[in-house]
Structure formats: C-alpha cells, structure tokens
N, C-alpha and C positions, 0 to 999 in steps of 0.2 A: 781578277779573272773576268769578272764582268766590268767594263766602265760605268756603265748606266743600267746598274741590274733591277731600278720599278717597271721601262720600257723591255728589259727582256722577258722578265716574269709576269709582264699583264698583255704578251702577246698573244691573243685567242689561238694562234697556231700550233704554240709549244704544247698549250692544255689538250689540245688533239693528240697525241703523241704520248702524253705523259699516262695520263689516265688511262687504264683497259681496266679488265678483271680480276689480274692476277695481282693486280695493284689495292684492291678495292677495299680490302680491311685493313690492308696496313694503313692509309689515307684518313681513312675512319676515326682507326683509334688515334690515330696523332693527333686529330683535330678534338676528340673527347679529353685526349692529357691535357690539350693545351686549352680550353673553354669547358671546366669541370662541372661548369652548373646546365648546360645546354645541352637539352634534351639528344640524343643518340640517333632519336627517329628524324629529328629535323636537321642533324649534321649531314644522313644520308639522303634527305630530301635536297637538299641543295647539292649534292654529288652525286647523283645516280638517280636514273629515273626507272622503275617497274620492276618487277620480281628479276628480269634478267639483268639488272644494273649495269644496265648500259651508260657512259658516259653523260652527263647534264652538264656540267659546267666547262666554261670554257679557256678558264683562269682560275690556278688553286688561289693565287691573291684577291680576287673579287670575291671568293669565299670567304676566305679570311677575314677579310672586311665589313661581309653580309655580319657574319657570325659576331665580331667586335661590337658589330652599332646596335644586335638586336643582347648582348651582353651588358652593354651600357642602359638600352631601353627598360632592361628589362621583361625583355621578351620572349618566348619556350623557354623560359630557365624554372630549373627546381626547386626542391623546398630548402633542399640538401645538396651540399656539392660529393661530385660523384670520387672516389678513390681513385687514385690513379690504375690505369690500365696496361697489361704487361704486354708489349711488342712480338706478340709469337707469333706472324707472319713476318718472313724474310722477303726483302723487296728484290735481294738478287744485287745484280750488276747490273740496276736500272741507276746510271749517274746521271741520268737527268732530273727525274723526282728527287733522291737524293737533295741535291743540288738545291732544285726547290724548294725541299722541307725545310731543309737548312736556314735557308734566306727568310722563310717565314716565321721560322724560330726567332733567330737574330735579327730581325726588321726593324726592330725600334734602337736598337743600337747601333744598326749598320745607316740608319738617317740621320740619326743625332750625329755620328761620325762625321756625317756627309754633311753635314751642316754645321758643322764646327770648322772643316775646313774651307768650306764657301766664306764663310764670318771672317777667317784669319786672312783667305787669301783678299776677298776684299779691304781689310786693314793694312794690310802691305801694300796696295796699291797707292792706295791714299796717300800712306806716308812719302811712298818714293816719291811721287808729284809733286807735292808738299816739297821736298828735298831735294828736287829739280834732280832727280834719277830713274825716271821714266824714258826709258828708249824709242823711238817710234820706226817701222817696217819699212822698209825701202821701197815695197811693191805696192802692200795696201793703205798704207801709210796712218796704219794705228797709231798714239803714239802714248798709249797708258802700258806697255808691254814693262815686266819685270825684266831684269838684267838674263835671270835661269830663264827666260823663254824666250828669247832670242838667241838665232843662229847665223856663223859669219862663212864668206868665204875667204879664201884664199887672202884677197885683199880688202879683209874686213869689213867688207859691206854686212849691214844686219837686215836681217829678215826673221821674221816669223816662223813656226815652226809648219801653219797653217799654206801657207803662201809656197813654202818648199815641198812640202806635200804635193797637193795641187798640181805641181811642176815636175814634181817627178813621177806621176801618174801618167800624165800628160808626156813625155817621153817615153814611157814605159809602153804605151799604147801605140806610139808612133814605130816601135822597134829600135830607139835610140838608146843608148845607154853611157850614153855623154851627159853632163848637169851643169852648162854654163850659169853663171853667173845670171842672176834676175836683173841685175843694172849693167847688162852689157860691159863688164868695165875687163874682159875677155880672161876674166881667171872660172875656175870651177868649183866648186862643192867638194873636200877631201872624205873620203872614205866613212873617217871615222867621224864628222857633222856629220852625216848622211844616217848610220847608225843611230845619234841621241835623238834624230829629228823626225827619223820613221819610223812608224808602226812594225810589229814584228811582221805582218802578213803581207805588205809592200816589202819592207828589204829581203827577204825570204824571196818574194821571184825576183830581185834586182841582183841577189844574189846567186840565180841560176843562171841568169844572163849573161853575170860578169863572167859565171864557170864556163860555159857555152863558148863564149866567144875568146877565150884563153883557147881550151881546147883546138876549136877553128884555126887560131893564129897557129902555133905548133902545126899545123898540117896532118891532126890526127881523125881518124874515122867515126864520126860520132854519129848518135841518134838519139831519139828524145820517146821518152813515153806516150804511148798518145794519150795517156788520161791524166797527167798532169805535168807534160813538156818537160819533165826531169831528162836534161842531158847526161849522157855517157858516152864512156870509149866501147866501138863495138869489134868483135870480129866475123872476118866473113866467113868462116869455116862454123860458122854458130847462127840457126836462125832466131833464137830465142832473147830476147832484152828483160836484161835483170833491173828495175828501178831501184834505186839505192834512196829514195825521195824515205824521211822515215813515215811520212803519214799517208805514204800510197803504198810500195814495196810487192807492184806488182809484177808477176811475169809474164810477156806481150809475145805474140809474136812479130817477128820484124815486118814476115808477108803481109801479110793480112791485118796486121796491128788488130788483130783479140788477145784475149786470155788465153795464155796457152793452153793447147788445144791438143797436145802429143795424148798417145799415136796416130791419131786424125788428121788425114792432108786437109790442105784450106776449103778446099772446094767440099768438105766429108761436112765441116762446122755450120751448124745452125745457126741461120740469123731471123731477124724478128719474123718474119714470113713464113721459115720454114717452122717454126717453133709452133704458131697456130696451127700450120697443117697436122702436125704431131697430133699437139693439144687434142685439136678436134677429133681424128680416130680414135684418141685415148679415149675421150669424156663419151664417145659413143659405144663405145664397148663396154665402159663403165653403166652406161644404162641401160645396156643390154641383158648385165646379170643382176642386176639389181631389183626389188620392186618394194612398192609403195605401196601402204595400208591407204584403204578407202576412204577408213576417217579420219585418222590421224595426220597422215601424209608422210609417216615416218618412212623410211628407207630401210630394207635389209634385208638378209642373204642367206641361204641356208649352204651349208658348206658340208654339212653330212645326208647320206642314205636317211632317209626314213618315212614319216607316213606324209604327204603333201598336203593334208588340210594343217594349216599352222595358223596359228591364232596369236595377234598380236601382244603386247602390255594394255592394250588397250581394253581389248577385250574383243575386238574385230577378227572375224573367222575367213579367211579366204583360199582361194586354190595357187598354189605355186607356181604350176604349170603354164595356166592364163591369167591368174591375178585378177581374178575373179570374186568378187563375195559370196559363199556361200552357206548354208545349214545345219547343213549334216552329209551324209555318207552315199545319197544318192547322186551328187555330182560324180564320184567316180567309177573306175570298174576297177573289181580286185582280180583274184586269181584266174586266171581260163576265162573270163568275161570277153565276148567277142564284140564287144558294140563300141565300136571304135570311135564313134563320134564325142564319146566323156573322155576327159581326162583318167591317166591311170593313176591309182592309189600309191605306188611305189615307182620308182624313176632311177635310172642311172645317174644320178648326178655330175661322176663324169664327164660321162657323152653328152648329158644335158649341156651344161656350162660351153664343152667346146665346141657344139652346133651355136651354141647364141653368140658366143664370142666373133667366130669366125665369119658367121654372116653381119652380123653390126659392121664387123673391119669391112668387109669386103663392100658394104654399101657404103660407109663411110669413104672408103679412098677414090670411090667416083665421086664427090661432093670436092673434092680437093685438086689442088694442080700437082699431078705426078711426079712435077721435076722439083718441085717445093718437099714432096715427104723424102725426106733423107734416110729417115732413122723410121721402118716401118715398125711398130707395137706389135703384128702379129706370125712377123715371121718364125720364131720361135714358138708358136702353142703346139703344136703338135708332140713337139719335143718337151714340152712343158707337163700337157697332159700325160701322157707316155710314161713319162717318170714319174706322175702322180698316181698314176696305176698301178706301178710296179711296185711302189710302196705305201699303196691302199687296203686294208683288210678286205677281204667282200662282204657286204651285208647275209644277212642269214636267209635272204629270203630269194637274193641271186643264187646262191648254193643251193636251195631246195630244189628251184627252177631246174640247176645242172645237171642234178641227181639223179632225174627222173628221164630216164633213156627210152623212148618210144617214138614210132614213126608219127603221130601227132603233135600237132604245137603241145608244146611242156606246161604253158598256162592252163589248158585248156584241160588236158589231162588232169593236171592238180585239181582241178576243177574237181572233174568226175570223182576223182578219191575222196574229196573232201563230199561228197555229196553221200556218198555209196556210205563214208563213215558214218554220216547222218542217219541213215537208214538202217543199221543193222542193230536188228534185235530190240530192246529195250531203251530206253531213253536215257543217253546219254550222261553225265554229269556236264560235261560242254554245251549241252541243247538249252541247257537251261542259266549259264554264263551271258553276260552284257553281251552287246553286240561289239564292242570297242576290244573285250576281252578274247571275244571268237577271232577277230581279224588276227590278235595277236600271239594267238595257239595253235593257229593254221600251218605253221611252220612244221611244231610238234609232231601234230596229227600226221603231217604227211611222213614225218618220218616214220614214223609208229606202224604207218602203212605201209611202207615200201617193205618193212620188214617182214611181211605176211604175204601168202600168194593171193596173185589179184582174182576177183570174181569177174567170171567172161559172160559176156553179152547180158550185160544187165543196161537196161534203160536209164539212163541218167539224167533224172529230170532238172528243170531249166533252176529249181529253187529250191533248197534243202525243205521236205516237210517232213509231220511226223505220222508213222505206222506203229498201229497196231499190230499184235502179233498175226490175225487173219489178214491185214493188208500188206504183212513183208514181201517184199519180192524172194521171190524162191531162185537159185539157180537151177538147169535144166539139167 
C-alpha cells in the first residue's frame, strides 16, 4: 500500500491531519501499551500542548522515537511498569491514524522485511554479473538490470521499467496515446507490457484515454467529468453527467459543469463570490442576536420570555437589551414605569429578535454587491417569526398587561394597582418579601385586584411607601 512508508509517515503534513481532539486518548493510550514504563504525563507532553490539547507534534513517528531513546536512556520511566490499558475510545472511520498506528506497531518488522529484501535483491545482482546475465536499457543504458525488470517491445528491444515510465508520461501530457518504441526501430509498446510496467495511477488515466478515443472513433457523443476527465456517452435530451469513475462518481451538470444543482437553473447556483455575499449577511445577523459577556467574552442568547438582567457562568451580571454591565435592578423600569431612557425589565423576545435580525440584514446587504446575493437569509423572517408566535405560549406577564382594559397605558395602570395594594390598610405580608420576590408576585397581585372594585381618584404616588393607619388615604 505504501512503497516507501518512513517518508509517508514522517511527513509533518499527514500529522496535521491526523491528530485533532477526538483522536486524543485513543493516541494516548496506544502509546502508554506500547512504552509501559513511561510516564502518561510525558507521552502527553510530547502530543498535545495546554489544558485544550491542541495538537504539538508533527509526526506520530518522531514521537515514537522521542519515546524509544528516552526508554532506552532511561528517562521519565517508572519504578513499575504500568498494566496494560483498555482502548475504550473508538477512533471511528479515521483510516488514516489507523493506518499510522498500525505501521508504528509493526515498524521493526516492517524494516527488517525491508531489509532483507534490499540484502536478497542486491545478491541477485551480483550473481547475475557474475554469470554474465545482467541485461542493460536501451535508453539509459544501465546494465546491472535483472531479467524480471526489464521490458520489451514488439521487436524485443529492452528497456527499463524506469525509462518506459518517463515516456509514457511524457506522451500522456502531450495528448498522445501512441508508445513508439524508445530505439525508433518503429514497433510500439503491446498493451499488456504497458500494464507490468505502469503504476496503477499512470495506466488508470492511460486507460481513460484509450476509452475516450474508442468512443470518438465510433462517432458517439461523449463528455467527460470536469473533476476528473472520466469520459462518457451522453444524451442530449439529459443535461445532467453521471461519472461512472469509482473514486469520483459525481453528478455534474453538462451547462455549467457544477454539481448538480436541480431544481436550480445555472444562473440561481452560487459560486465562490456569491457564497461570501451570503456568508456575510448570515454572520451579521448572527451578531446581531447574539451577545457577549464583558468578562469572559463567551457568546450567548436567550431564546425565552423572562427577566433581562442574566448573569453569566461566570458570574458577570449584564443587561440583555444593551449588553451592558450592571448591579442590580436600577438599570431598568418595571411595570407602568414611564422613564423611557432605562431598559425594560421584561421584553417581547419575539419582536425583539425580529427587529435585530431584520435591521443587521438590511445593513448588511448594502455592504455587498446585489447581483452577487442570490440566495437572501432574510426573506423569510417574517414568516418565520409569525409561526413562532403562533406556537408560543404568552409569558404571564404579557397576559396581566392584556387583562387590564382602561383608556390609560396598561403599564402604567398596573402600576397604580400595584401601588394602591401597597397602601391599603395594614402591612402587607408582600411588603415585607425580597425585592426579587415582589417583582415576581406582581403578576399575582394584579390579578387578585382586578377581581375587586377599583378605588377612584386616589393619588398614586411615584413609589410604594408605607401608612399608618392615620396616614391611609381615605376614599371620598
């Protein structure tokens, strides 16, 4: 599978690739079965750097070999070697690590292999020279080559397997797919040399070419994939190309040569250009509803009704509305509070979301070239929100609001009720409730009130306080 698998497995680019998170204890323990005496904390020091273990190393094999020389040195090793350790992370259908473990497993017998046949096939050489059975290349004019590695043409000219290569590259590129003879002596290369002497991934498109240009000859309609030139027969009553290639097996369209793209006419299909314009009014709309704690910098969203001071994991206390840091309860105004310039205590979250939404889109698409956004993100909120209405409970404190039917704002009113409750008679059991606790009985209260006939023309001062029995207000 691999010809030369120390230069695949110690390429720094594969270990980019190989390595992430999800990989991070399976890598671990593999390396703890296989170096029993070596400390756990130093296997993970050389694979992974800081509590988020992010990738360090850039080759599982330069680990491997850290870990060997400081085994042999005698270095972070134990008093005790450790039990083996049981594989309860599943790596998945990652066949590249796989792959890698494997080879790192079997390394010492997959070299000794490899060097027993280096040893043999140098011995064979030797003998054939020796025995004046050494063939030499017609082109390069080797001439220590074995009988098995040389290749002939038609009129038994010998060649190298290297030299044919080479040559049929070099045709390949040119758009030929004819393979004269390397000593002009004007016969060709038979099919099946051609086969012992390429690589699979050379005869593989030599082998498309040959299909291509059969097809052509026949007078048949063909077309070719544009992502990896796999020819077919097409018809015109179809605009869609099916690749039959098995390591592509895509479906293209003929127009446009994309991915098919049905029900979408060509001109509907995003290309790199239109794709950012998208992007872009997405990610700004995305930040629109979003906000960010002061200290943490975390991100995040409230998706229900309820009170607007929210306080992080962190411990960070801020306002919803502005995203603001604040204390306590004098940032906003609660019921009937007329001082418009504070944030309100309770919010339509709704209407909230689809006022931010729709202005973020709407600045966002003048940032962008018009004829680039294809596909707008906000033409549907309306219909979006709508149906989120329709199958939203109402919060308990929009229904208090509804309930209370007077030619005055409803805030305002609740207001007065909840004030006038304060006032009457004796001292409440509520008067003497948290303040956290009152904001969230005011619901109650007003129901409790509406069910009573209201008291007329009483003064409703700006802040509930408390009366004496000589200081009650009397009705007239």
């Amino acid at each position: 599978m691999f010809p030369n698998p120390e230069e695949t497995f110690r390429n720094p680019e594969r270990g980019e690739d190989v390595l992430d998170l999800t990989t991070a204890d399976y890598v671990v323990r593999f390396f703890m079965n296989k170096y029993p005496s070596i400390y756990k904390s130093h296997i993970s020091f050389l694979l992974y750097q800081g509590p988020t273990r992010q990738p360090k190393c850039k080759s599982l094999l330069k680990v491997d070999e850290e870990l060997q020389q400081a085994e042999q040195n005698g270095e972070q090793v134990m008093n005790c070697r450790r039990k083996p350790t049981t594989m309860r992370v599943d790596p998945g259908e990652d066949i590249r690590l796989l792959q890698e473990l494997a080879y790192l497993e079997h390394r010492t017998d997959i070299l000794d292999c490899k060097l027993k046949k280096q040893q043999e096939e140098t011995d064979r050489r030797k003998i054939a020279k020796e025995n004046g059975l050494s063939v030499s290349c017609q082109c390069c004019f080797a001439d220590d080559l074995l009988p098995e590695e040389v290749y002939s043409c038609t009129n038994d000219c010998c060649f190298c397997g290297e030299c044919i290569r080479k040559s049929c590259e070099l045709k390949l590129g040119e758009g030929d797919i004819q393979f004269p003879c390397l000593a002009d002596c004007g016969s060709q290369f038979a099919w099946k040399t051609l086969q012992a002497a390429l690589p699979p991934t050379l005869l593989s498109k030599l082998s498309q070419r040959y299909t291509e240009s059969e097809i052509r000859a026949a007078g048949l309609k063909v077309d070719s994939c544009p992502f990896c030139n796999f020819p077919n027969t097409i018809d015109e009553r179809y605009t869609l190309f099916q690749c039959f290639n098995p390591e592509c097996m895509k479906e293209t369209c003929r127009l446009c040569k994309e991915l098919n793209h049905l029900p979408l006419r060509c001109d509907e299909v995003e290309k790199d250009e239109d794709v950012k314009a998208r992007v872009h009014v997405e990610n700004k709309m995305t930040e629109a509803i979003l906000r960010t704690c002061h200290r943490c910098q975390r991100k995040f969203i409230k998706e229900e009704d309820g009170c607007n001071k929210i306080t992080c994991i962190c411990g960070a206390v801020s306002c919803y509305v502005c995203n603001k840091p604040v204390t306590g309860y004098d940032h906003f105004i609660g019921f009937g509070d007329s001082r418009s310039e504070q944030c309100p205590l309770y919010v339509d979250m709704i209407a909230l979301q689809q006022r931010e939404l729709t202005a973020a889109a709407d600045e966002a698409k003048k940032q962008v070239d018009p004829n680039r956004l294809k596909t707008d993100p906000s033409i549907d909120l309306d219909k979006y929100f709508g149906h989120k209405r329709q199958n939203t409970t109402q919060p308990t404190w929009m229904q208090v609001l509804q309930e209370v039917n007077h030619p005055i704002e409803p805030q305002r009113e609740l207001n007065g009720i909840l004030n006038v409750q304060r006032t009457r008679g004796t001292k409440t059991r509520r008067m003497m409730l948290p303040a956290q606790q009152q904001r969230d009985d005011e619901p109650r209260v007003a129901r409790e009130y509406l069910e009573v006939p209201p008291v007329l023309n009483i003064r409703i001062p700006r802040r509930a306080t408390r009366h004496t029995n000589q200081d009650q207000p009397q009705a007239p």
